[in-house]
C-alpha positions in Angstrom: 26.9 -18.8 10.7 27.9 -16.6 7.5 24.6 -16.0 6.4 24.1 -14.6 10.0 27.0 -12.3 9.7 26.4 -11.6 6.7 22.4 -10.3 8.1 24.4 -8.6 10.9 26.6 -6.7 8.6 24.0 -5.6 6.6 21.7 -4.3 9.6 24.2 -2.4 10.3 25.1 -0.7 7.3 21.8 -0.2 7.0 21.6 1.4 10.7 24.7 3.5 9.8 23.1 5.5 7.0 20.4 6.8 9.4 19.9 9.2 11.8 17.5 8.1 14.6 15.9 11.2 15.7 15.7 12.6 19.3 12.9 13.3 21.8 9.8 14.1 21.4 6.4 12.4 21.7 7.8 9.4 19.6 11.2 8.2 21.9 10.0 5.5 23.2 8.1 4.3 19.9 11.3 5.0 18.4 13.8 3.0 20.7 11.3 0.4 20.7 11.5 -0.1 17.3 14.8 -0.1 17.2 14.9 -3.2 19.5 12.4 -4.9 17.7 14.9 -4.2 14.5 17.9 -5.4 15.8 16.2 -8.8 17.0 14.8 -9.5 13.2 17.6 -8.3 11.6 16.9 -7.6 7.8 15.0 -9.8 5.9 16.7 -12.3 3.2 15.4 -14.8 0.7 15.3 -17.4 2.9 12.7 -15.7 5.4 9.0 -17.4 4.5 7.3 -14.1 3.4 10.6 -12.8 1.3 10.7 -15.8 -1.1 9.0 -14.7 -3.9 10.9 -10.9 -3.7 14.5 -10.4 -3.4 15.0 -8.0 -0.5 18.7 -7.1 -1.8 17.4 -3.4 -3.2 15.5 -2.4 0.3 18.9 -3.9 2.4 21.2 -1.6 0.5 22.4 1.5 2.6 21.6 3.5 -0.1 19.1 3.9 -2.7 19.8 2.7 -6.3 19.4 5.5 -8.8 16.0 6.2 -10.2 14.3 9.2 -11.9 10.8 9.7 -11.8 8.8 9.8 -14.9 6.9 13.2 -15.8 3.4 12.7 -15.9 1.8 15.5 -18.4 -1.7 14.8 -16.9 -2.1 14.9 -13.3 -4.7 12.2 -12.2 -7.4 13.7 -10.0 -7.0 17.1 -11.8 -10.1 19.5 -11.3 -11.2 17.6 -8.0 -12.0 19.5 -4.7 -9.5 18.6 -2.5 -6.9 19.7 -0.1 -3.5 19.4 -1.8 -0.5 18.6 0.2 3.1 17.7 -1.5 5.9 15.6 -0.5 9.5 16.0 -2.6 12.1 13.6 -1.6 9.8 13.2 1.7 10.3 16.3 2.7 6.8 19.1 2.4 6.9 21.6 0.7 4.6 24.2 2.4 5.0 26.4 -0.3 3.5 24.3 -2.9 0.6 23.1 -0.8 -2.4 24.5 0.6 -3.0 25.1 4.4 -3.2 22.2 6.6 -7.0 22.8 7.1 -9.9 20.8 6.4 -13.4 21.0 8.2 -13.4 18.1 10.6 -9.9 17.0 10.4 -6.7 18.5 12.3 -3.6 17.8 10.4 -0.1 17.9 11.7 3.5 17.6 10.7 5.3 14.7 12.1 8.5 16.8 12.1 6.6 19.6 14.4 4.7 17.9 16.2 7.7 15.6 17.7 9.3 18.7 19.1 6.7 18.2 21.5 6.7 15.4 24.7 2.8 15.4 24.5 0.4 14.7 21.3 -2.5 12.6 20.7 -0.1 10.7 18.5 1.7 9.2 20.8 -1.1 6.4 21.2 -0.8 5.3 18.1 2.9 6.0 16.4 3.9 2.6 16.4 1.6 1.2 18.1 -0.1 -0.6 15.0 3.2 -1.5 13.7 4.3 -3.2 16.7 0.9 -5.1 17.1 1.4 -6.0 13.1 4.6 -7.8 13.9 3.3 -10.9 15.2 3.0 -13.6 13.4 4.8 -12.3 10.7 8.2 -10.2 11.5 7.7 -7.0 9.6 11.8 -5.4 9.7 11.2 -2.3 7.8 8.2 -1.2 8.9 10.1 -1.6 12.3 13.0 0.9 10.7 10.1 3.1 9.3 8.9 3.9 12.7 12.4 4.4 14.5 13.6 6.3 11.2 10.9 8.5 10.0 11.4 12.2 10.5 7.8 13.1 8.5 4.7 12.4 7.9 1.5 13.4 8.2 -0.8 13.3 11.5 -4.6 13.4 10.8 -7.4 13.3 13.5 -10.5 12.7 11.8 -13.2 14.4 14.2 -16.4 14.8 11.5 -17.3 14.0 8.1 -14.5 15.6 6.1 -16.5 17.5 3.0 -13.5 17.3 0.7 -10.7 14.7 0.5 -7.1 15.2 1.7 -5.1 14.7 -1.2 -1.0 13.6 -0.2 1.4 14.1 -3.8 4.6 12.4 -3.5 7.3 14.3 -6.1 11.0 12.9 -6.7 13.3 15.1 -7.7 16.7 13.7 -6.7 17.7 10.4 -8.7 18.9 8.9 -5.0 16.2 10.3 -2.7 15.8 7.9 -0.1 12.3 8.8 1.6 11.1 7.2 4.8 7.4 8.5 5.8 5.1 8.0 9.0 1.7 8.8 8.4 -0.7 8.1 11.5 -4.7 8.9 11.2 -7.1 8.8 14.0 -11.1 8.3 12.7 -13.5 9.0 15.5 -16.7 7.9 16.5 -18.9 8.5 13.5 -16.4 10.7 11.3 -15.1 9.8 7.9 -12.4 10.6 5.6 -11.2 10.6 1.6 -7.8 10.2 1.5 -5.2 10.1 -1.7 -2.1 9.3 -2.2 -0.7 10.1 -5.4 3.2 9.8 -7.5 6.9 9.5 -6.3 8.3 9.5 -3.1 12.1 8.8 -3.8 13.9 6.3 -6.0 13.7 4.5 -2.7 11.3 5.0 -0.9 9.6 3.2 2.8 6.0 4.6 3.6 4.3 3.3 6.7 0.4 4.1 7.3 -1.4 3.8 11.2 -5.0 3.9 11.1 -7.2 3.5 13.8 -10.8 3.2 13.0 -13.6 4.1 15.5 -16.7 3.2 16.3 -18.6 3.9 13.0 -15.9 5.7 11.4 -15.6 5.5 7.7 -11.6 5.6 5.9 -11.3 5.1 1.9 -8.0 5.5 0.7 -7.0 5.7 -2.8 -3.5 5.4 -4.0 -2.0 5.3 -7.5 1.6 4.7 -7.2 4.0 6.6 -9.7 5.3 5.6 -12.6 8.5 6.1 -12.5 10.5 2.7 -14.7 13.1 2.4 -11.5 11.5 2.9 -8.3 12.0 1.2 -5.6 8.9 1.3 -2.9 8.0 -0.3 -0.1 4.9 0.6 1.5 3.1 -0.6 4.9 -0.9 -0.6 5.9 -1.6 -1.2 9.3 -5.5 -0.8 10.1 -7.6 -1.6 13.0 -11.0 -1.5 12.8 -13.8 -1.1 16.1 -17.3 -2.0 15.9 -19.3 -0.6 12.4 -16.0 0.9 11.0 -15.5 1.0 7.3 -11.9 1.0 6.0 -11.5 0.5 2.1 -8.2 0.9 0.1 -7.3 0.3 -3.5 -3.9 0.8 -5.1 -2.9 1.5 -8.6 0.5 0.1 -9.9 2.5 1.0 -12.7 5.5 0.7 -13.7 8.6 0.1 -11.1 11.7 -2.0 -10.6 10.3 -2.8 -7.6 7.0 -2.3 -5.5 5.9 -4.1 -2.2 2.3 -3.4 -1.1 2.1 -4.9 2.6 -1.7 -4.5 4.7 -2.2 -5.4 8.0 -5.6 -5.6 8.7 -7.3 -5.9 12.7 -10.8 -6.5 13.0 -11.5 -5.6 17.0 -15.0 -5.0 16.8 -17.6 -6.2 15.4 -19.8 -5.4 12.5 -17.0 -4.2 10.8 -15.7 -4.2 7.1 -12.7 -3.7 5.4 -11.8 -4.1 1.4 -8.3 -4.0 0.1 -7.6 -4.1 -4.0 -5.2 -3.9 -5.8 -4.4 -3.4 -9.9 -1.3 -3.5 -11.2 0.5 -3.5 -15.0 3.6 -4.2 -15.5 5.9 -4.5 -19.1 9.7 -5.8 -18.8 11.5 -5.5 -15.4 9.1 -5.5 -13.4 8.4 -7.0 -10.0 5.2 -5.9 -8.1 4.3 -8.0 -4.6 1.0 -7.7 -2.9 1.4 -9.2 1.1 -1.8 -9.0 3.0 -2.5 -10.3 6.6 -6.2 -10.1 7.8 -7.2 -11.1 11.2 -10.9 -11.5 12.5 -11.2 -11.4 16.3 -14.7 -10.3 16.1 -18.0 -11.3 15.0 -20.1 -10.3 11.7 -17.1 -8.6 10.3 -16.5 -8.6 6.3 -13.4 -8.4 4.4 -12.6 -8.4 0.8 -9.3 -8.9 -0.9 -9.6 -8.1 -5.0 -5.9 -8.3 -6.7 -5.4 -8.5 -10.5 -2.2 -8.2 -12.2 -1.1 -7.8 -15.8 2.1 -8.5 -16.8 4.1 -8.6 -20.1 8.1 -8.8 -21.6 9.1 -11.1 -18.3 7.7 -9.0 -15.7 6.7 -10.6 -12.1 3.7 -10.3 -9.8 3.5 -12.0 -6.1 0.5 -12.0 -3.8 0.6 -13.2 -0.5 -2.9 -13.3 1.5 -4.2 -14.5 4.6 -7.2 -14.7 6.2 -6.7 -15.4 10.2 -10.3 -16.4 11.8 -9.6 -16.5 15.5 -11.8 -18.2 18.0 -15.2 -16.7 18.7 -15.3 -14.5 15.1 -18.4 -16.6 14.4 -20.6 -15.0 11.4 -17.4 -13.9 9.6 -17.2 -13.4 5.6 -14.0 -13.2 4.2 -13.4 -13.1 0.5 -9.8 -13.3 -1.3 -8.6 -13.5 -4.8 -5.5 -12.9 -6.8 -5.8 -13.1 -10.6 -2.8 -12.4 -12.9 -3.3 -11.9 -17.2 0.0 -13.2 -18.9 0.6 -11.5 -22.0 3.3 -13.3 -23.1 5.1 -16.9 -22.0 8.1 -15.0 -19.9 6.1 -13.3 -17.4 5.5 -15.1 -14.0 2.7 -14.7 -11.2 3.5 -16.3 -8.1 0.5 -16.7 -5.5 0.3 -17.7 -2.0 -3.3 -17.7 -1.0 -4.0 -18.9 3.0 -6.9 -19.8 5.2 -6.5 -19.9 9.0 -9.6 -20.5 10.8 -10.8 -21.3 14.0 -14.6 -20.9 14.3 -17.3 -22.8 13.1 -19.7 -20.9 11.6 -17.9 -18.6 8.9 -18.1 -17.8 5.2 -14.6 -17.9 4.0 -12.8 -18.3 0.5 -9.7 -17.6 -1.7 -8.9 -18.3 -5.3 -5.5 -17.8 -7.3 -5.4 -17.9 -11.4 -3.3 -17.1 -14.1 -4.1 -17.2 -17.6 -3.9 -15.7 -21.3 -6.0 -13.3 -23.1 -9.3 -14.9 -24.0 -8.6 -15.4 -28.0 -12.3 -15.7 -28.6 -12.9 -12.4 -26.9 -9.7 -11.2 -28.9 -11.2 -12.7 -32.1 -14.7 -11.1 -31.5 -13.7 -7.6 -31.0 -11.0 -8.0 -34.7 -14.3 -9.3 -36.3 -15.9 -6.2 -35.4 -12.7 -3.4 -36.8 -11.1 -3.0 -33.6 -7.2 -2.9 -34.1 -5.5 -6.5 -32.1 -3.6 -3.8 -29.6 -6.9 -1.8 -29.2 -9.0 -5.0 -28.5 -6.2 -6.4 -25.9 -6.4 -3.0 -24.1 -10.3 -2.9 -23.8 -9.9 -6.7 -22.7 -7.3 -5.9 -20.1 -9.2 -3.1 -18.7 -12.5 -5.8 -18.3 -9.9 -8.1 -16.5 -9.4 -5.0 -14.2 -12.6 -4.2 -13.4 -13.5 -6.1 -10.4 -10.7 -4.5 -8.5 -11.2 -0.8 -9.4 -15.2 -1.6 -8.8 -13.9 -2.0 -5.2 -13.6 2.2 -5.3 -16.7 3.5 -3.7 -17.0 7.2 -5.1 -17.5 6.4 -8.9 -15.8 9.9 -10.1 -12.9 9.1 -8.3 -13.0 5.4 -10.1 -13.7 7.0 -13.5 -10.2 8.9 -12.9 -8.8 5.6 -12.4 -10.2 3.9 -15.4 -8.8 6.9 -17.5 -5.7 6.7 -16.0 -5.4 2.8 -17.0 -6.5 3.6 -20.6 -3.9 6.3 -20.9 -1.4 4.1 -19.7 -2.5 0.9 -22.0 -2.7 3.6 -25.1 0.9 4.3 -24.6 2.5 0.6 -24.5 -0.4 -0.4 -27.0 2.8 -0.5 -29.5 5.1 -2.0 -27.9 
């Protein structure tokens, strides 16, 4: 009965330190959400899919203080690409370029709800909700009655150049909440990257609904920044021959949740989700997938590797959810941490669910040391012991970041990780 009230009290603290907004195309979605919220309450260690990740930072009212590390070298620099900024979650249409790109309408969240009609309105939420069962989902729930902006993309034709989001913190208690919904018709396809800071707290939430034959890769390296505090929701669902294929970067962070909700609908289609992440000292990183075939021939791919040192913690949770009469589906998971040292901890939680009979499914979950023959090989030909750890830390990586389908945009990647390994090569 206390730990009830003690849920309750902290819903509504929680509750308290927002402001729902009103009207708009998004009410209902919004009021929705806000009963689906009150009847999961928070989540709290004892909840199955918090038990690895200590929900205490997210539950607070307000955000714990964090400031954003300055990155000298932006990544992506020189590409083509439509740059749109985020600071504290709010945009800064000074600082970005025109919300236009052949092929794709883009909208503000915060203008377009000022409106009671939008194409929108079919899918705010609508993901979300349908991603709450089996698995209770509480703040993506409080994203989606919360959020004030975002970004809403209708994909209509091959977009030439990607859309490029930058998140930028400048207050050291920013606490950001962002809705992004994208549309990908019939045939059309979209680049999109998300790039830096949102807040020192911050709760991102990300509806896409794939047509027919419509292609989505989204690439996301997460900001540096030693105390953030992020918390980030994927909700995809795919229709017959759609591609969707995400990988995330991770470095750095107090805390970091990556949760993907994956719907296969129709079939023929494919979807790959990856993940690298590096973490030194206090540092806790959770990857929480859910993938669920309900159609046939349909492919999906989970890559995750994590490298942790100095105590820090990684936590994958996957599923793969075969329902009746997804005959002919492939599905492919597997969660690999390197421990540099004996404090670190990776804690995995690899599932099959499957209810047809003619399927290709498989997981795998492994933790391990640096190979010291590798290590050993590389010293016996002059390259320094931190040097040869780095180039063997990047190998481990590899399979995930492979998982990028535009190879300049994995090269940025790749230098990104060296730069990174080059400075903590010392340490």
């Amino acid at each position: 009965m206390a730990q009830v009230q003690k849920k309750t009290d902290a819903l509504d603290a929680r509750l308290a330190a927002l402001a729902m907004p009103k009207g708009g195309f998004s009410q209902a979605a919004r009021e929705a959400a806000l009963a689906r919220l009150t009847q999961m309450g928070l989540p709290g260690r004892r909840d199955e899919y918090w038990r690895y990740t200590d929900p205490a930072l997210l539950n607070a009212d307000t955000a714990t203080e964090s400031e954003a590390l300055r990155v000298q070298t932006p990544i992506f620099a020189g590409r083509d690409k439509v740059h749109l900024i985020f600071v504290d979650g709010v945009f800064d249409a000074a600082a970005s370029d025109d919300l236009e790109l052949a092929g794709v309408e883009i909208s503000l969240l915060s203008q377009a709800d000022l409106q009671d009609i939008h194409w929108a309105s079919g899918l705010y939420g609508v993901l979300e909700t349908a991603g709450q069962t089996p698995v209770a989902r509480p703040f993506a729930a409080l994203n989606t009655m919360a959020a004030t902006e975002g970004l809403l993309i209708w994909v209509t034709g091959a977009a030439p150049r990607p859309l490029h989001i930058a998140y930028r913190q400048k207050s050291k208690t920013s606490d950001a909440i962002l809705h992004h919904c994208i549309k990908v018709e019939e045939g059309a396809e979209l680049t999109m990257l998300e790039t830096g800071i949102t807040g020192a707290r911050s709760n991102i939430v990300m509806e896409a609904q794939i047509e027919r034959g419509g292609k989505l890769h989204h690439i996301r390296p997460q900001g540096r920044s030693e105390g953030k505090q992020l918390l980030t929701h994927i909700f995809a669902r795919l229709s017959e021959d759609s591609v969707f294929k995400s990988f995330t970067l991770s470095m750095n962070g107090r805390l970091t949740r990556n949760e993907a909700v994956i719907e296969f609908s129709g079939d023929d289609a494919t979807a790959h989700i990856a993940g690298a992440a590096v973490g030194d000292g206090a540092f806790h990183h959770d990857d929480t997938v859910f993938v669920t075939h309900d159609a046939e021939r349909c492919e999906s791919r989970q890559v995750f590797k994590k490298v942790l040192k100095n105590g820090a913690v990684g936590v994958f949770q996957g599923k793969i959810l075969v329902k009746p009469g997804a005959q002919k589906t492939d599905g492919y998971q597997i969660s690999q941490a390197l421990m540099l040292d004996d404090d670190s901890q990776f804690l995995a939680k690899p599932e099959l669910e499957i209810y047809a009979d003619d399927v290709q499914c498989s997981h795998g979950s492994t933790s391990g040391a640096i190979d010291e023959g590798a290590l050993f090989y590389l010293r016996s030909r002059g390259v320094p012991e931190r040097a040869a750890q780095s180039l063997l830390v990047l190998a481990f990586l590899a399979e995930a970041i492979s998982e990028i389908e535009d190879d300049v945009l994995a090269d940025d990647i790749r230098d990104r990780m060296e730069e990174w390994l080059t400075q903590h090569e010392g340490k």
